[in-house]
Each structure stands twice: as C-alpha cells, then as structure tokens.
C-alpha positions in Angstrom: -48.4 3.3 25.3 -48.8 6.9 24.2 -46.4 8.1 26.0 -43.9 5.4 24.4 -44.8 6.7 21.1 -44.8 10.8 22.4 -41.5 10.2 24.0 -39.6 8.3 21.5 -40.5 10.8 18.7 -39.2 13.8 20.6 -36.0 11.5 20.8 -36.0 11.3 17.5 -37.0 15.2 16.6 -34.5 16.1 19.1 -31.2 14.0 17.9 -32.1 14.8 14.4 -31.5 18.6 15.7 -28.8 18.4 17.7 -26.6 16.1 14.6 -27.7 18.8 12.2 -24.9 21.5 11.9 -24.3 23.8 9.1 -22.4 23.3 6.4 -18.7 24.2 6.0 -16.9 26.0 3.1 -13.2 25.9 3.6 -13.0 27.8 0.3 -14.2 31.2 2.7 -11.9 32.1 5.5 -13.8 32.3 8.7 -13.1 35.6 10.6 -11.0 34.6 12.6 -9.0 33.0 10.1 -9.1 36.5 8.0 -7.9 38.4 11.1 -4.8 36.0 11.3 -3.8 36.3 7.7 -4.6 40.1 8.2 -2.1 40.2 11.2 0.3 37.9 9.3 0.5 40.7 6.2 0.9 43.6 8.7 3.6 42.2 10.6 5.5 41.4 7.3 8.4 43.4 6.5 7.6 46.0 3.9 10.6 45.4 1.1 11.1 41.3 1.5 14.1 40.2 -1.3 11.7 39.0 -4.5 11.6 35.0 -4.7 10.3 33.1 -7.5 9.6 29.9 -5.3 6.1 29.6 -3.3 6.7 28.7 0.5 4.7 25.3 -0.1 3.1 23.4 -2.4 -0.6 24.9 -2.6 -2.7 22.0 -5.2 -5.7 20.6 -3.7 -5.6 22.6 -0.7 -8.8 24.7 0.4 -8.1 28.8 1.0 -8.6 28.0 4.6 -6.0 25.5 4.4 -3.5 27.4 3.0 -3.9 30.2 4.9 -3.7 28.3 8.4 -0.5 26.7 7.0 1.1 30.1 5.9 0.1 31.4 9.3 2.0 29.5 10.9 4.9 29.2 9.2 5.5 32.3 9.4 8.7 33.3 11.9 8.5 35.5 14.6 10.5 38.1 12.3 7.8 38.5 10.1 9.4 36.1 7.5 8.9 33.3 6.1 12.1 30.7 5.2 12.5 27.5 2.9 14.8 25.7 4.1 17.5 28.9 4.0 15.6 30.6 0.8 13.8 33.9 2.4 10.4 33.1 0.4 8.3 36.0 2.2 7.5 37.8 -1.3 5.4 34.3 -2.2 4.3 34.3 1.1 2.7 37.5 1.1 1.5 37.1 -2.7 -0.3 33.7 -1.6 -2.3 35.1 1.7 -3.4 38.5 -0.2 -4.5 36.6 -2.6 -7.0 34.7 -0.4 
C-alpha cells in the first residue's frame, strides 16, 4: 500500500518536471537566430538601390518572426526582391533594427 502511494507521487513529481519547460520570448532572438540575421547583413551588398517599400508586411509579428522570415527570403545574391522591386534597403533597415 505504501509503496502505491511512494510510487504514484514520484509519477506525479516526476511528470510535473519533465512538462515544465521555460518560457519563450519571441520578442528576443535566440543566438542562433542573431547569428543568421548577422550573416544575412554581412552578406548584403553594401550600396543596395534605396526602396521605400518593406519586403513584407511586419504587424503582429514577433522579432523572431520577422527575422526568420527575412532570413530566408533573402536570395542567394545577397538581395532581397518583391515581386521584381529590389527591396534590400528595407530589408537591411528591418533585421538591424532587431
């Protein structure tokens, strides 16, 4: 009977441990989220054409968000495109700003 009791409160102790996990902020890049969008800006040409017009729509989205979806948008070039507008000034504005 004891060990009834003994074993299903370790159960309990030990489920309530392994379900806990820490909480997320997708408002702070993880590192390796900061070492993309660091790899993303150096790879960026260094005199892009100015554009007025931001690559996406950015409301609601967390910083993590945004900076996973600039990531990979970006082209192999170093550029980022909408549609045939070269929007890589916005794009680099946007991810330094994170």
């Amino acid at each position: 009977m004891w060990y009834n009791i003994v074993m299903k409160t370790a159960l309990l102790i030990f489920s309530a441990v392994v379900t806990a996990q820490p909480l997320v902020n997708d408002d702070v890049l993880e590192p390796s989220v900061g070492n993309e969008v660091d790899h993303a800006i150096s790879i960026a040409p260094t005199n892009p054409p100015p554009s007025a017009a931001a690559p996406f729509s950015t409301n609601g989205l967390s910083r993590t968000a945004i900076a996973v979806r600039l990531v990979s948008s970006q082209r192999a070039d170093g550029r980022w495109l909408a549609g045939t507008n070269d929007v890589t000034a916005a794009a680099l504005d946007l991810l330094k700003s994170l």
